[in-house]
N, C-alpha and C positions, 0 to 999 in steps of 0.2 A: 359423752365419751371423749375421751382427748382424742387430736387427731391422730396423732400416732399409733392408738390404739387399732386404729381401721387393717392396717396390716396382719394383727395379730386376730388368727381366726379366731381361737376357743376366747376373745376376750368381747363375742357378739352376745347383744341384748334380744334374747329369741321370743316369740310369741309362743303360746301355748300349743299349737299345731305343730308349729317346726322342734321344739322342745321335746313331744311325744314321737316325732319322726327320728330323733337323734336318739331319746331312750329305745325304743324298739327296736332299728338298728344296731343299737350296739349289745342291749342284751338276746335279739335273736341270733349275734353274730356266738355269743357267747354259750347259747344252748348245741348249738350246731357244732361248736367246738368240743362240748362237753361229750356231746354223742358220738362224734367221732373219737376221742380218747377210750371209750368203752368200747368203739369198735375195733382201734388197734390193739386193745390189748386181749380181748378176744378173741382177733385173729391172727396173732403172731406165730402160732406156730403151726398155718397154713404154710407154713413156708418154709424150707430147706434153712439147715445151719447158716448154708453158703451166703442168703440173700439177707439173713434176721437181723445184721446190722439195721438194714434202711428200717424195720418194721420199729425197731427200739427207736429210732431216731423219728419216727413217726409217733411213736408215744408220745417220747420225749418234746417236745416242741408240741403237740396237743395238749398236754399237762400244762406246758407255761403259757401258750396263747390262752386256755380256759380260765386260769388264775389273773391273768392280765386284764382278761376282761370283765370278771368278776371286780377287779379294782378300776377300772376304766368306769365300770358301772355304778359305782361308790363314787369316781369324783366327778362325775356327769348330775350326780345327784347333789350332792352338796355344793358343788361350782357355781349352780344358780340359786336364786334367789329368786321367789316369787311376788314381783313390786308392781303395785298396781293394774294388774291383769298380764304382766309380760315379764319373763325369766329374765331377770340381770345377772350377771356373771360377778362372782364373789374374788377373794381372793385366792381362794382355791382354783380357781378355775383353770392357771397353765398347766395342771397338772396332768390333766386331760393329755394333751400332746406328750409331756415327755412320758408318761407311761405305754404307749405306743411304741414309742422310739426305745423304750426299754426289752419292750417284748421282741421288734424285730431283731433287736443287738442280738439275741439267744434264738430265735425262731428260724431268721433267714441262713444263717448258716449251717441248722441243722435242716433246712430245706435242703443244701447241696450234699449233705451224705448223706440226706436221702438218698438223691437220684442217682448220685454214685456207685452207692451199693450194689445197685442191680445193673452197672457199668461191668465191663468188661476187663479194667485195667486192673493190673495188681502189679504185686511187690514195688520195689521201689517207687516206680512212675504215678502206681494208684495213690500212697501214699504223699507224694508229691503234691499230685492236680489235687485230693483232697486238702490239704494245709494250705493250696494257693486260694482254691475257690473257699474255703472257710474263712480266710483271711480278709480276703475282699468285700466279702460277702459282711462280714463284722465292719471293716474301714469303711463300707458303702454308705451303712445305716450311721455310723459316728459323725462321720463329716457332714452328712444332711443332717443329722443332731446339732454341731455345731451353727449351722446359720440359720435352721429354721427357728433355734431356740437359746442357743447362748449369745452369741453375738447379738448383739443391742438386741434383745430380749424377742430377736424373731424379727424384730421393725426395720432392720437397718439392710437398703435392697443391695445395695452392694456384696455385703455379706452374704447373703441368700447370691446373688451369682455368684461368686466364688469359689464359694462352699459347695453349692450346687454345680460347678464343674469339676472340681474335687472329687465330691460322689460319682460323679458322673463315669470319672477315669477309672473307676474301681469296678460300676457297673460294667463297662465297656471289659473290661477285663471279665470280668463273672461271667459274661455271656460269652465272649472265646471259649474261656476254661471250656464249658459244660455242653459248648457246642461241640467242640471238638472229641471230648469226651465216649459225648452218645453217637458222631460218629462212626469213631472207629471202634465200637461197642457193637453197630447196628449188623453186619457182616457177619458178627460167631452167633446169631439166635436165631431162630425161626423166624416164619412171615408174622406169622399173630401177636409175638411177642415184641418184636421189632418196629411195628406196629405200634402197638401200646405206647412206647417208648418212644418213638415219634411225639407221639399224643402229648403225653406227658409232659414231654417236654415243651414242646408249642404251649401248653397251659399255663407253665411255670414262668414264662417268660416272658409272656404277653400280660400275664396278671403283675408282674415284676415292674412292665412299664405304665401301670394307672399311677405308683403312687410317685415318680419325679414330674410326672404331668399337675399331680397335685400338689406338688410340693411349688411350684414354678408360678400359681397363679398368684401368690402375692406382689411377686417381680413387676407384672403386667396392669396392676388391677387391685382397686381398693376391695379388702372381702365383703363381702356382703352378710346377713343373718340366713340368706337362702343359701349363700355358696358355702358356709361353714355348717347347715345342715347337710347341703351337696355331698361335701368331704368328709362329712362321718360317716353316711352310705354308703359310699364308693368307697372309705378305707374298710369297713368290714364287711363287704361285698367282695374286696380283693383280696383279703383276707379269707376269706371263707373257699372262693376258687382255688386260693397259689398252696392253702394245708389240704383243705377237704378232698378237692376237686382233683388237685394233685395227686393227693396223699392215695386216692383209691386204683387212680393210674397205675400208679407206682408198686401198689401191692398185686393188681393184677400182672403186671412184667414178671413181679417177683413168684408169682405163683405159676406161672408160665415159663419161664426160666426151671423152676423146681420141677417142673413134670420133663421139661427137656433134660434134664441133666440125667432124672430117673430114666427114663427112656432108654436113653443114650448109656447107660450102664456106667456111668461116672460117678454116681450119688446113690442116695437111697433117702425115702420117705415113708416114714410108718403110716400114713393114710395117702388115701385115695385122693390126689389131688382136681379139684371139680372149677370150673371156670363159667359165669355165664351160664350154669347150672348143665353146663357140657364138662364130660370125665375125661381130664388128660392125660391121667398116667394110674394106675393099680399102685395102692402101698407095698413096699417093699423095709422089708425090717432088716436091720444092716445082719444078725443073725443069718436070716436067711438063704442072704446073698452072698456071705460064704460060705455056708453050706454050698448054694449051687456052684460054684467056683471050681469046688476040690475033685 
């Protein structure tokens, strides 16, 4: 391998153990995606009008992380080569990385209407913080695109700092927005749901920071064939936490949210909304309820 090459993760010569570690990883990351898309789409309309943005945008972003990894899983396969007992990397092989970097560009922002949706803020302002944290949330993932992989083909450390304080600035922004957000969110909801949305959120943004941790070890440190197995684990490991782990947070708020609103005679929901296998609110069919009104 040229020396140069030692930078660039996906371009490591794996043994058959670590080779099997990195397909499994990435297609169990890819099955777990797949079941979560069945189960928002399932469950969408556990949830009030009010909240069903985030639940579509939880589709929507399970749809494209499951496709992404069905092709992440195609070129994990053809990337190597199997040469004399140990996987060489072809020239397919950078593909690997920017198909990632493709999926976050469309995933991580629809991460943030997720959390949004079941936010508190509207009309102007809501619309605002949403196009701020969309924005960032896209520039975050491009600019780490940039230096992990266009600029001198990922190898060049300068670049990777750079670029990676660049993302950085966008990050730091993303986490204001969203922090602020579900603060002043936390105040109009109940304890359980308010709660949730705490959760939720710590989830999302702690699994936010594995992957500039990962992004950062070439800066420091020639890759290794274990640290490039390392980093496909931990990318769909963080991956599986920041949509799934999130994603069920998120729907519980939202279903929590629906029963307060029923409750509270603001809304209406044609089923019984049930939480944790506990009843929060009686169905109410909008019909009905002006019937009682009059």
């Amino acid at each position: 391998m040229d020396p140069a090459d030692s930078r660039a993760p996906e371009l490591q010569t794996l043994t058959p153990g670590l080779y099997d570690v990195v397909q499994f990883a990435v297609l169990g990351a890819g099955f777990a995606l797949l079941a979560y898309l069945l189960y928002s789409w399932v469950s969408r309309d556990e949830v009030s009008a009010r909240y069903r943005p985030s639940a579509y945008a939880a589709i929507c972003l399970a749809a494209v992380a499951t496709v992404a990894y069905a092709v992440l899983y195609s070129d994990v396969d053809s990337g190597f080569r199997l040469t004399d007992g140990v996987y060489v990397p072809t020239e397919e092989a950078r593909t690997t990385e920017g198909t990632r970097y493709i999926d976050w560009s469309v995933t991580v922002p629809l991460l943030t209407v997720e959390l949004l949706a079941v936010c508190s803020l509207s009309g102007a302002r809501a619309r605002r913080v949403r196009a701020g944290a969309m924005a960032s949330a896209f520039l975050m993932i491009v600019t780490g695109y940039v230096g992990a992989q266009v600029v001198g083909e990922g190898r060049d450390t300068a670049a990777l700092v750079v670029w990676g304080l660049i993302s950085t600035a966008f990050f730091a922004y993303l986490y204001v927005a969203l922090i602020a957000a579900v603060r002043a969110s936390l105040p109009t909801m109940g304890t359980e749901a308010a709660t949730s949305l705490r959760n939720a959120t710590i989830v999302l943004l702690s699994s936010f920071g594995i992957y500039p941790l990962v992004y950062a070890v070439p800066v420091f440190a020639d890759v290794t064939p274990a640290w490039y197995t390392a980093m496909q684990v931990a990318y769909s490991v963080a991956d599986v936490i920041a949509k799934i782990g999130f994603g069920v947070l998120v729907h519980k708020v939202a279903k929590l949210r629906t029963a307060e609103d029923v409750a509270a005679g603001v809304d209406t929901h044609p089923e019984p909304v049930w939480s944790s296998n506990v009843p929060k609110s009686e169905g109410v069919q909008p019909e009905v309820r002006r019937i009682a009104e009059r």
